[in-house]
ZAVEXBA-460731 format. One line per field, with one value per residue (C-alpha): residue number from 0; chain; x, y, z negated. Coordinates in steps of 0.05 Angstrom, whole numbers, plus 5000, padded with zeros to 4 digits. Last residue first. Example, Ala and Ser with C-alpha at 12.3 -4.5 7.8 and 13.67 -1.06 7.14 Angstrom:
ZAVEXBA-460731
bamar <- (1, 0);
drenro <- (A, A);
c1 <- (5273, 5246);
c2 <- (4979, 4910);
c3 <- (4857, 4844);
//
This chain:
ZAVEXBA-460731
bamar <- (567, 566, 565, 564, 563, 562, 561, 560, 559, 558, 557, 556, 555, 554, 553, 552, 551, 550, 549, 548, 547, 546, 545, 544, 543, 542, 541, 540, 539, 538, 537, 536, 535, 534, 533, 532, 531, 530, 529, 528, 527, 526, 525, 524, 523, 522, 521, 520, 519, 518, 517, 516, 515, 514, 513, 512, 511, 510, 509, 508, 507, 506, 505, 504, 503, 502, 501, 500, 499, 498, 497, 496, 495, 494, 493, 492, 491, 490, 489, 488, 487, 486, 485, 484, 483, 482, 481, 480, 479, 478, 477, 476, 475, 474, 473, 472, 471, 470, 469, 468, 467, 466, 465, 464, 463, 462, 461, 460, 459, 458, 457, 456, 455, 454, 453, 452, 451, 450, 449, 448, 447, 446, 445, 444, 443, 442, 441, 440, 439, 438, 437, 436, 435, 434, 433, 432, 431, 430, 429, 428, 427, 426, 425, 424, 423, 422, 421, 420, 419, 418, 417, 416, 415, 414, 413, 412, 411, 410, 409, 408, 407, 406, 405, 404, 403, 402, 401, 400, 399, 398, 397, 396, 395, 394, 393, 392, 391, 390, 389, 388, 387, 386, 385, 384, 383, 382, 381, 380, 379, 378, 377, 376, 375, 374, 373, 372, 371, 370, 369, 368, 367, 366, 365, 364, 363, 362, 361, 360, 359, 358, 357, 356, 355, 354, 353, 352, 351, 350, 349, 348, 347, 346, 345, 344, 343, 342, 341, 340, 339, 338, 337, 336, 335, 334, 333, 332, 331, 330, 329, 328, 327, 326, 325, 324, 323, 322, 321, 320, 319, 318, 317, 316, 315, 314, 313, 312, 311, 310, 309, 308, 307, 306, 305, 304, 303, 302, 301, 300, 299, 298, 297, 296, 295, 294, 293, 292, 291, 290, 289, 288, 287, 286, 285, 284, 283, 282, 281, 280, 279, 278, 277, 276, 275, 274, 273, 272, 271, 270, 269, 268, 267, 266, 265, 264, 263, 262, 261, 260, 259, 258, 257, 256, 255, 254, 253, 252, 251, 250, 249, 248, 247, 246, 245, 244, 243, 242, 241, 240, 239, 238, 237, 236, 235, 234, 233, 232, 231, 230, 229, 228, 227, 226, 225, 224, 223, 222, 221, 220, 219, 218, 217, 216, 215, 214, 213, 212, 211, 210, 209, 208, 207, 206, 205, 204, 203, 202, 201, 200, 199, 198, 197, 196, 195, 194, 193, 192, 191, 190, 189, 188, 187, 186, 185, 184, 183, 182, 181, 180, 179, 178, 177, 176, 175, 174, 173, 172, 171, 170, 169, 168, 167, 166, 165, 164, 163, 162, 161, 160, 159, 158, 157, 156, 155, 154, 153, 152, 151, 150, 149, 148, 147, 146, 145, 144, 143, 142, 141, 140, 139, 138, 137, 136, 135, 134, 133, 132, 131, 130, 129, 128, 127, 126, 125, 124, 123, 122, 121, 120, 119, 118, 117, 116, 115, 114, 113, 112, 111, 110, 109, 108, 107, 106, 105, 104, 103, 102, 101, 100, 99, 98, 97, 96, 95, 94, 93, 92, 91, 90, 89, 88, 87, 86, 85, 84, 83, 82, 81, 80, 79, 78, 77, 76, 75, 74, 73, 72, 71, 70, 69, 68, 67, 66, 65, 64, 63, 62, 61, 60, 59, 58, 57, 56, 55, 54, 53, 52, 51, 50, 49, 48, 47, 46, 45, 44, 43, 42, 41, 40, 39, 38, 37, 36, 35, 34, 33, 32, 31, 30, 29, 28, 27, 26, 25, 24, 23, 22, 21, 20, 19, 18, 17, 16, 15, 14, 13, 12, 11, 10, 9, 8, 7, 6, 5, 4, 3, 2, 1, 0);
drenro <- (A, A, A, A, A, A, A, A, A, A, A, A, A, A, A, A, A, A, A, A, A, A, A, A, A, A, A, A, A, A, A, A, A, A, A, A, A, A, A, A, A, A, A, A, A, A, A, A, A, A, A, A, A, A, A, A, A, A, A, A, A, A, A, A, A, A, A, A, A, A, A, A, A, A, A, A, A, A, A, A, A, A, A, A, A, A, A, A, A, A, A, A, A, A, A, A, A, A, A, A, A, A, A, A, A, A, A, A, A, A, A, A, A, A, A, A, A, A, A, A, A, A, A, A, A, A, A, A, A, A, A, A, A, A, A, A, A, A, A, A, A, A, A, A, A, A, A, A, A, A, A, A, A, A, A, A, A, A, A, A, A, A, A, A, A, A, A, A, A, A, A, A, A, A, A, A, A, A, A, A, A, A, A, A, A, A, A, A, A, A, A, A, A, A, A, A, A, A, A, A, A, A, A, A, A, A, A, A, A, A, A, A, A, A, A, A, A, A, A, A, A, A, A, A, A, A, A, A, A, A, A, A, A, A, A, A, A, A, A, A, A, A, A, A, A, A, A, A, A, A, A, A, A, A, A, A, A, A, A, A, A, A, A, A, A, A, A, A, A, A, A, A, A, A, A, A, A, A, A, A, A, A, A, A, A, A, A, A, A, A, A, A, A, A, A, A, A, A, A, A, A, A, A, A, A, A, A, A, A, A, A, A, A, A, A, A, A, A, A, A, A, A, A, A, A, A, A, A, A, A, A, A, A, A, A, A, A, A, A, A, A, A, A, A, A, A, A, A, A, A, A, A, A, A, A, A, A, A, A, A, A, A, A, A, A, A, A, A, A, A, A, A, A, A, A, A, A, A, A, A, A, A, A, A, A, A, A, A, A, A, A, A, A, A, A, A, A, A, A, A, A, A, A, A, A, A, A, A, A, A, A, A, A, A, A, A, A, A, A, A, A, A, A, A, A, A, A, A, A, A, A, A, A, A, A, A, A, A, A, A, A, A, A, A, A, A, A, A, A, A, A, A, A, A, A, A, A, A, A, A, A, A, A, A, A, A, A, A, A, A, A, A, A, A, A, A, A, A, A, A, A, A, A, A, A, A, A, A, A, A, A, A, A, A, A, A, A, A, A, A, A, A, A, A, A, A, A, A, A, A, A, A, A, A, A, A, A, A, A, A, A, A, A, A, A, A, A, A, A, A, A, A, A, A, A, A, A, A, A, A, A, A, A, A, A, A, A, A, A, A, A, A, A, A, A, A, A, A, A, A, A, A, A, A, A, A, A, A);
c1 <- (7860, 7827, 7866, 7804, 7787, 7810, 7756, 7703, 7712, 7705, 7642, 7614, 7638, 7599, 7538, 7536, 7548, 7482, 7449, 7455, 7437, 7372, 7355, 7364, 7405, 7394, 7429, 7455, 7390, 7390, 7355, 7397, 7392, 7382, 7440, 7464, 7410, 7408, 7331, 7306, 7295, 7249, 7223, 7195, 7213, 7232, 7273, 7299, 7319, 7345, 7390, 7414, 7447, 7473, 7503, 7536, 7507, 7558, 7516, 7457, 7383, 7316, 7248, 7199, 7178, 7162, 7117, 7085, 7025, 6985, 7050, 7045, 6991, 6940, 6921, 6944, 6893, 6931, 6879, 6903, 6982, 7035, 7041, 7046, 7095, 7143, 7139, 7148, 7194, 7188, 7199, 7272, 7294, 7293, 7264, 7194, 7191, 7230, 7202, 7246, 7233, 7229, 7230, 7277, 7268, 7215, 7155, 7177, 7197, 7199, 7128, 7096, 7119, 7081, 7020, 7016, 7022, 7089, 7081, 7128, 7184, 7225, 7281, 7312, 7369, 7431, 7488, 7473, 7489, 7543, 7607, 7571, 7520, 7577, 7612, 7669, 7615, 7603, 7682, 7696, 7661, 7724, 7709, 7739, 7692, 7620, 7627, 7561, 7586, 7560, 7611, 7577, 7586, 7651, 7666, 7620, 7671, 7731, 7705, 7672, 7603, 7538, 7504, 7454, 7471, 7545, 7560, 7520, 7564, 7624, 7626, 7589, 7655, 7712, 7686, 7693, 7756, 7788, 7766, 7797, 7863, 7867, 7871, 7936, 7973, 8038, 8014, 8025, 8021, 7962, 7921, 7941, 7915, 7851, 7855, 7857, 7817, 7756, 7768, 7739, 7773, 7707, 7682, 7740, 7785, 7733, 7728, 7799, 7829, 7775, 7795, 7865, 7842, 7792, 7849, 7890, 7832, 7833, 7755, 7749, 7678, 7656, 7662, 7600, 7577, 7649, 7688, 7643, 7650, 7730, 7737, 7693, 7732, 7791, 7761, 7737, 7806, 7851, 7791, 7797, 7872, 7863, 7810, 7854, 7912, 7875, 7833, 7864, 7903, 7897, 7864, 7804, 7757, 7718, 7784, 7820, 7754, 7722, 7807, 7797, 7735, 7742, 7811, 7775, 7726, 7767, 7814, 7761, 7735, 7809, 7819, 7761, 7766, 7836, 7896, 7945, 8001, 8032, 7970, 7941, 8016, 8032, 7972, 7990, 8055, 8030, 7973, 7972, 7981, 7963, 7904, 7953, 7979, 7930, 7892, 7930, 7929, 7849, 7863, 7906, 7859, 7809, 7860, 7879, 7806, 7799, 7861, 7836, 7773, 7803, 7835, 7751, 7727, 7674, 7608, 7625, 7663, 7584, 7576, 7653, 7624, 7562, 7598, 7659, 7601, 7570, 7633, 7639, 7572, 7578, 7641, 7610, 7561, 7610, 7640, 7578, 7569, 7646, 7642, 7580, 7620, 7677, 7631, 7605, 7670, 7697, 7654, 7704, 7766, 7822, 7894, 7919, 7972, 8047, 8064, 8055, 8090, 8052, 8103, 8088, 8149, 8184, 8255, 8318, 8327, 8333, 8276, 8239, 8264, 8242, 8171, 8169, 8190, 8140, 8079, 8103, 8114, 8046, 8012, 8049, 8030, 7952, 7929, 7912, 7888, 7840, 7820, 7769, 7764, 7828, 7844, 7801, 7801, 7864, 7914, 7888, 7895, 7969, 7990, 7960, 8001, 8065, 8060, 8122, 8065, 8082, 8117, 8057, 8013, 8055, 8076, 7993, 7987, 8026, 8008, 7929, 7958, 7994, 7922, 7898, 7943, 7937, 7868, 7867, 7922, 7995, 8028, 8092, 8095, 8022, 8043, 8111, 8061, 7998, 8044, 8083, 8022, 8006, 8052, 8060, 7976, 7976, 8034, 7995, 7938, 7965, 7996, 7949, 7898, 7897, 7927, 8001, 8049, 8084, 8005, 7979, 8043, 8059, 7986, 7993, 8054, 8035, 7967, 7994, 8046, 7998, 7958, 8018, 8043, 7966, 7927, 7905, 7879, 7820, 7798, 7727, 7736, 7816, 7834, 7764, 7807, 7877, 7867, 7848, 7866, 7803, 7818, 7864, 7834, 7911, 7880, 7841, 7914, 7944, 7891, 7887, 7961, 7954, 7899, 7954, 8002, 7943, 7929, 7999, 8002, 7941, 7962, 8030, 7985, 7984, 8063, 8054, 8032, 8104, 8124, 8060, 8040, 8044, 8083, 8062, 8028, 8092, 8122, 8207, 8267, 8298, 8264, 8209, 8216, 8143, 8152, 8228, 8225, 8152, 8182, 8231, 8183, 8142, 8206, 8228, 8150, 8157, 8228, 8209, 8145, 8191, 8238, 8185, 8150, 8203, 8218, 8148, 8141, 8209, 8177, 8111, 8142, 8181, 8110, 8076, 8141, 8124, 8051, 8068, 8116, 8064, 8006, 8055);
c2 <- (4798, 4829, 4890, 4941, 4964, 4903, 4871, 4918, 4924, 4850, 4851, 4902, 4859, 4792, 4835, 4867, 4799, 4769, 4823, 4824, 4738, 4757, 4806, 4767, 4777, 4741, 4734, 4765, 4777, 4831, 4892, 4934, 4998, 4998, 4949, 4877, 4858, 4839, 4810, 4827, 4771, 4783, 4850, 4916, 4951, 5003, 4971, 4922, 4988, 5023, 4954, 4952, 5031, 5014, 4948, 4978, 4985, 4962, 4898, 4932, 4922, 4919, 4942, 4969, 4897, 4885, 4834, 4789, 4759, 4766, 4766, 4685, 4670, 4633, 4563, 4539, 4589, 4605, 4596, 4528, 4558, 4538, 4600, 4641, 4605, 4608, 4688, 4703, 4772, 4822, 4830, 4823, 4817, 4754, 4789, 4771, 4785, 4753, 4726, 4717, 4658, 4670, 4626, 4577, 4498, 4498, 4484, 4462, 4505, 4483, 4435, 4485, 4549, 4506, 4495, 4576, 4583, 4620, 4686, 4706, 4663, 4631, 4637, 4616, 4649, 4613, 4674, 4691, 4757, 4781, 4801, 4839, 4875, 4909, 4905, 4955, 5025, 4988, 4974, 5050, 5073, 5078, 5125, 5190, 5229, 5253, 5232, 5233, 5256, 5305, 5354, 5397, 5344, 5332, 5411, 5397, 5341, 5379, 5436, 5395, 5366, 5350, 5426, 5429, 5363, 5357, 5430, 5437, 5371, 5398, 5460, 5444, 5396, 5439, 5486, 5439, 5412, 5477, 5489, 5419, 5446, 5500, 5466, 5413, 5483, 5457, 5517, 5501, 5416, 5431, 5476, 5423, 5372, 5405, 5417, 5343, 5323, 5355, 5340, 5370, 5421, 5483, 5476, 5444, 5497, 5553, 5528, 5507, 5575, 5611, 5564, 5599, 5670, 5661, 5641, 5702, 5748, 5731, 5730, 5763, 5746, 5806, 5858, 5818, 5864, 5904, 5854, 5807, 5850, 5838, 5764, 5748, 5798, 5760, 5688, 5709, 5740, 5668, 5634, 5662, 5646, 5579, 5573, 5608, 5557, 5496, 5532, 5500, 5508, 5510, 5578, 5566, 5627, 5604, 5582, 5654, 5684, 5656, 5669, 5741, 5754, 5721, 5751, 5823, 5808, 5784, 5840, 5885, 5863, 5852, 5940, 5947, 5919, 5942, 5903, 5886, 5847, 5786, 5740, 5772, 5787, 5708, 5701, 5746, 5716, 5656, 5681, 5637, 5673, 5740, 5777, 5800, 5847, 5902, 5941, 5936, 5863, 5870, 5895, 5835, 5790, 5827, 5822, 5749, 5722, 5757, 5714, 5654, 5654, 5661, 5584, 5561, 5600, 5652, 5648, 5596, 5647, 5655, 5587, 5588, 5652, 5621, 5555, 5599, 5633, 5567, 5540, 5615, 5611, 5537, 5558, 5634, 5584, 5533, 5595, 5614, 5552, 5546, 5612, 5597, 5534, 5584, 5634, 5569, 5549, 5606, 5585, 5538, 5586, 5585, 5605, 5648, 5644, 5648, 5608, 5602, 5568, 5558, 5525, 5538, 5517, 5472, 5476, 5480, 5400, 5359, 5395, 5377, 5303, 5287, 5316, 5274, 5204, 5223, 5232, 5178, 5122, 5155, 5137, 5069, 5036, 5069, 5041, 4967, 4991, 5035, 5102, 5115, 5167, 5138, 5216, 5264, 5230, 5186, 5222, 5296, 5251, 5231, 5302, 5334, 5290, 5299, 5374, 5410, 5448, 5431, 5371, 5342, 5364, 5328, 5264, 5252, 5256, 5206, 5159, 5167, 5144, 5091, 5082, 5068, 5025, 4985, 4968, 4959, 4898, 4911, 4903, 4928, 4985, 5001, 5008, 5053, 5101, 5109, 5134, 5180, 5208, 5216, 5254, 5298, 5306, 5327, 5388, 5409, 5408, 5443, 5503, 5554, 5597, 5670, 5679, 5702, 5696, 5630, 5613, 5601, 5574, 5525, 5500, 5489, 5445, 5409, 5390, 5377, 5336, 5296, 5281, 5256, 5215, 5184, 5160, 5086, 5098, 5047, 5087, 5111, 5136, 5134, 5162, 5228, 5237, 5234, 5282, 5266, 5306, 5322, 5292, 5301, 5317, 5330, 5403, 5407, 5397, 5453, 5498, 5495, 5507, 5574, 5588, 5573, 5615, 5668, 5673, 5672, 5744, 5757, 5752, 5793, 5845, 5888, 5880, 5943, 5974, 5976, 5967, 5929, 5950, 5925, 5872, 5802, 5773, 5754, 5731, 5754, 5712, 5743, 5813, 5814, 5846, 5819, 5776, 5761, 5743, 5722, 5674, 5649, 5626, 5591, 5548, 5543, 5521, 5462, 5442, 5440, 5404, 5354, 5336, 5325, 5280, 5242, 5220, 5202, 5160, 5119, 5112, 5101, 5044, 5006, 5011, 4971, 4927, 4906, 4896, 4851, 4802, 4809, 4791, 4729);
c3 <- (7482, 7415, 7425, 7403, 7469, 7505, 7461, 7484, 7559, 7545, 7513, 7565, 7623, 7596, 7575, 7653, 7679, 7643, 7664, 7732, 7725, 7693, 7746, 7801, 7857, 7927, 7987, 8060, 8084, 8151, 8139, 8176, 8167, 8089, 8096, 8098, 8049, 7978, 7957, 7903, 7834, 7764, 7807, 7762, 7815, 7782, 7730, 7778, 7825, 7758, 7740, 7807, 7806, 7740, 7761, 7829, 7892, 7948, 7971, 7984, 7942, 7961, 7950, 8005, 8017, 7939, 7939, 8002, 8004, 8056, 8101, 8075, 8122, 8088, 8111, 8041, 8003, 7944, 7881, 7865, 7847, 7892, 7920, 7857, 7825, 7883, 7883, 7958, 7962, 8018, 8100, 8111, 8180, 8232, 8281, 8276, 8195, 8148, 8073, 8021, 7961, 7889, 7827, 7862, 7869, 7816, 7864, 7925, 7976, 8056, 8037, 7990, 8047, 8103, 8066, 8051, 8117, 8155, 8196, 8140, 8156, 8112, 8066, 8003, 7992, 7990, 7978, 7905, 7880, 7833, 7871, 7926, 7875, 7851, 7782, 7797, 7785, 7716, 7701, 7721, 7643, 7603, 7565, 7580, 7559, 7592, 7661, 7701, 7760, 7815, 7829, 7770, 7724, 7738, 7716, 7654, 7638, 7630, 7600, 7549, 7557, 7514, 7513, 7462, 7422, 7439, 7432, 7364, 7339, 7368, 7335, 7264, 7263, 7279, 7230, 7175, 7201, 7201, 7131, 7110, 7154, 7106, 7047, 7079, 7091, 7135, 7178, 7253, 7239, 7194, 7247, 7309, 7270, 7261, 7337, 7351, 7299, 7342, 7404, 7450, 7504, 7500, 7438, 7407, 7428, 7412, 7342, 7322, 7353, 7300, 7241, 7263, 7265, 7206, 7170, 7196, 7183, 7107, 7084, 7028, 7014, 6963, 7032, 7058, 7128, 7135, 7109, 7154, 7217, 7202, 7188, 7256, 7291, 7272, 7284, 7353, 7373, 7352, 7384, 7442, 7442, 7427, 7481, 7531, 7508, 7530, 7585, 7646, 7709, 7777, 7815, 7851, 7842, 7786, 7744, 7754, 7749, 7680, 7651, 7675, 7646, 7584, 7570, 7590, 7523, 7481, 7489, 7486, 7423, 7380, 7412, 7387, 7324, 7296, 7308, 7247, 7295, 7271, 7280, 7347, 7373, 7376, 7413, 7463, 7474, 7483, 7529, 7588, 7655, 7639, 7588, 7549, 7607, 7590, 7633, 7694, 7683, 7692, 7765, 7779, 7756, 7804, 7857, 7844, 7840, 7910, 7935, 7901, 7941, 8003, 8015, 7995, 8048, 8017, 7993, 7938, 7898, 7860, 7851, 7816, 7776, 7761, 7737, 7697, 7666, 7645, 7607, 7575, 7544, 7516, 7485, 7451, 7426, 7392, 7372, 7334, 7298, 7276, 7254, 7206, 7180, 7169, 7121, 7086, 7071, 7029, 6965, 6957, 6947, 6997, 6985, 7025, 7089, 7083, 7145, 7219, 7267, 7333, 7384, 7465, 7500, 7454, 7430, 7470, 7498, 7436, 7409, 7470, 7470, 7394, 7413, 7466, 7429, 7378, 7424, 7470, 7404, 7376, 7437, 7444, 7373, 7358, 7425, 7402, 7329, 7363, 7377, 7433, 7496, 7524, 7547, 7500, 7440, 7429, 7477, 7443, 7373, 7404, 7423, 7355, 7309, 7349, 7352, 7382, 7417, 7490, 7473, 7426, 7493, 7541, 7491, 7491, 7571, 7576, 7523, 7544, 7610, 7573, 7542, 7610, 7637, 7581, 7586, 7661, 7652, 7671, 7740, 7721, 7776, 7767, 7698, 7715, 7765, 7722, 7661, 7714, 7722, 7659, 7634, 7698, 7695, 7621, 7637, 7689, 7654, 7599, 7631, 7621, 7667, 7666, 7740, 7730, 7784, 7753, 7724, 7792, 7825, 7752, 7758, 7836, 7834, 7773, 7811, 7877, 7852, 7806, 7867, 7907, 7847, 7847, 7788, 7770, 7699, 7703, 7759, 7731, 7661, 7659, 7718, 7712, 7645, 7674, 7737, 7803, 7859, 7912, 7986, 8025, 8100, 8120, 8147, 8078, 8040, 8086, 8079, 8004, 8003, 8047, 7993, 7937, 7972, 7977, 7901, 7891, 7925, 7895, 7821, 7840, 7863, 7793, 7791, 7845, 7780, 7759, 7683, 7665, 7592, 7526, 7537, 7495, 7559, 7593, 7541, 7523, 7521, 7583, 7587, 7646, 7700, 7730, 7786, 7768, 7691, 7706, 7752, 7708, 7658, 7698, 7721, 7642, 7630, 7685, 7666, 7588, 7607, 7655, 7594, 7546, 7600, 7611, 7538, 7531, 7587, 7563, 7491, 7519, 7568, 7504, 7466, 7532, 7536, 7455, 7456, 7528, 7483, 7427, 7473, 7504);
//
């Protein structure tokens, strides 16, 4: 039976990974278009590679679809619908349930913001069609959490390998960012949809965003130190952009959420005027920043403006991602970083286009994750297995000084300001599913706290329960009786039990979850609390104790752990 269900889970990436080249060669041919009519653009040419806008009425194109997506904002808030969730928040607290409504909204709005060129990419919509339909076909076959989720993983892995005709890099970005693990059980249908993908974009023109680049130098050892310093300082430049796009979305908050975009659109707009390379996603950009010989200011202010209008396109609303801003970046960073130290350390030699692309490593890791993600992404554009060893390097000093002084990625900083605690896409949804409900004990012992001492030895004997509740006039909960305690010598049997009650301001509800329990034992500092109706009602309704909560949180943990690594 688990190799009959290994097999139909591979069968379903394959299928899910053929779909979702075709649908992000639809989604970037649709973007495409529009620039070609928004902004007069030459068929087969980027809309940020032109030097200049040829009309400045193309300035307001930003706005314009800044206030379709506002009218779209209104629409969804009118229907009460509430916010869309993407693959990462699916998998670490839905056990990769997602909705085909959300995942229209999402791909809808990402190709509307980039289509009239906000500085956002195309990733996450191309991530949340993947996956999405992932969600969809398991739901449909009624598999198990655990492979719902890395068929989501799957999903989102043959996007990203489509988008970058990278099969290596779609199923490590599937692997690290989406399942949050990689295992033996997941290895199978994530490569089978990054493959399959890749396969199907060729098939149908070629991918959308490919990064081909050859003819780079070799690399002496002494050259790594240089790149680990790179990686260091664009895992700072990462941690500073993730904050700016905080202040500036706090700063958007004075204004009705269906407005914001339309301001972000004008001052986008206004930075287009410029220089278009700071529009929609910056392929064509990028592609200029390796075949191009810029000088430094022009590499500085480009950086600079790209920041700014990718910080407001995402702070004022506008859908889309950072994948290929961060590459970008990068691509800038590493460049300037090459050409301040030919000017500071001349005897280095550092070649700007492998600064450029350990550069794109850096901020992409920084800011997306995934380390071996983007160092596959460096081999699978260059074919140069030295160079990817650099990449690495700098990879790593990146995420390790983002994870210690920081601890999110883009992704996960935005849930944290909405109030989660996600920090990957582990699968952490199990804990908030083990309720309080479906672990206490229904046959409390109870009695009333007006009660004697004599009377609780005779209704309770000693060993029956370790704890007993006690209930006030009305039949409410009043605190814990410890049995022990009660039938000890010292207890005065005409004593009134109120005298010794424990933890009265304690209790627990039947929709906390384990976490939230194991805080109000910790707390506490209760063996057993009493589960009541509701913090209104303090009717009894049973018992937990804390032995028993933990005995179901090690029994969920060990097999969130052997799904994890396909041991049933």
């Amino acid at each position: 039976m688990l190799e009959a269900r290994g097999i139909v889970i591979v069968l379903l990436a394959v299928v899910i990974g053929a779909v979702a080249g075709a649908l992000v060669t639809a989604m970037s041919a649709i973007v495409q278009i529009m620039h070609q009519l928004l902004f007069d653009l030459p068929t087969g040419n980027r809309l940020s590679a032109m030097m200049a806008l040829s009309n400045p009425f193309q300035a307001a194109m930003p706005a314009i679809g800044g206030a379709l997506l506002g009218l779209s904002v209104l629409w969804l808030r009118r229907r009460n619908y509430p916010t869309p969730v993407d693959p990462i928040e699916a998998n670490a607290l839905y056990g990769g349930r997602m909705s085909l409504a959300d995942t229209a909204i999402i791909a809808g709005q990402t190709v509307l913001s980039s289509g009239f060129g906000a500085s956002v990419g195309l990733e996450a919509g191309y991530t949340q069609v993947g996956s999405g339909l992932a969600s969809r076909l398991a739901l449909l076959f009624r598999l198990r959490r655990n492979d719902m989720r890395i068929l989501v993983g799957a999903g989102a892995a043959g996007s990203i390998a489509a988008a970058f005709d990278a099969p290596l890099t779609g199923a490590f970005y599937g692997f690290e960012l989406i399942i949050g693990i990689y295992s033996i059980a997941n290895v199978a249908p994530v490569m089978a949809a990054a493959i399959t993908a890749t396969l199907a974009v060729r098939w149908l023109g070629g991918a959308p965003f490919p990064i081909a680049l050859a003819g780079l130098p070799e690399l002496a050892a002494q050259q790594y130190i240089p790149f680990i310093l790179l990686g260091l300082l664009g895992g700072a430049f990462s941690i500073a952009i993730m904050y700016l796009v905080a202040v500036i979305e706090r700063g958007f908050k004075r204004f009705d959420s269906a407005l914001r975009p339309v301001i972000g659109g004008v001052a986008v707009g206004l930075l287009g005027l410029v220089t278009p390379g700071i529009l929609s996603s910056g392929h064509g950009a990028l592609q200029g920043v390796f075949s191009l010989d810029h000088g430094l200011a022009i590499l500085a202010s480009l950086f600079l403006l790209k920041i700014a209008a990718s910080t407001i396109s995402l702070g004022s609303g506008f859908r889309g991602g950072l994948f290929f801003a961060s590459l970008f970046l990068g691509a800038l960073f590493g460049k300037l970083f090459a050409g301040v130290s030919a000017l500071a350390m001349p005897a280095i030699g550092i070649d700007p286009s492998v600064a450029a692309v350990a550069g794109m490593a850096s901020f992409a890791v920084g800011i997306i994750g995934g380390p071996l993600t983007m160092s596959f992404l460096a081999l699978e554009s260059t074919g140069d297995l030295a160079l990817t060893g650099v990449v690495l390097a700098s990879a790593i000093m990146t995420a390790i000084l983002v994870r210690e002084t920081f601890g999110y990625s883009f992704s996960t900083w935005r849930f944290h300001l909405r109030g989660e605690t996600i920090r990957s896409a582990q699968d952490v949804g199990w804990i908030r599913s083990l309720t309080v409900a479906s672990m206490m004990t229904k046959d409390a012992s109870t009695i009333a706290a007006t009660a004697t001492v004599e009377a609780f030895r005779e209704a309770v004997p000693l060993g029956a329960a370790p704890c007993a509740v006690a209930l006030d006039a009305q039949g409410h909960y009043a605190g814990m009786l410890i049995v022990a305690e009660l039938h000890s010598h010292h207890a005065d049997p005409s004593a009134p039990l109120s005298a010794f009650v424990k933890f009265a301001d304690r209790v627990l509800v039947p929709g906390m979850n384990a976490q939230e329990a194991a805080e109000a034992f910790g707390q506490a500092g209760a063996e057993e609390l009493a589960v009541v109706r509701n913090l209104a009602d303090r009717t009894v309704i049973g018992v937990l104790s804390e032995n028993r909560l933990m005995r179901r949180y090690a029994e969920e943990l060990d097999k969130a752990r052997r799904d994890l690594s396909g041991e049933g």
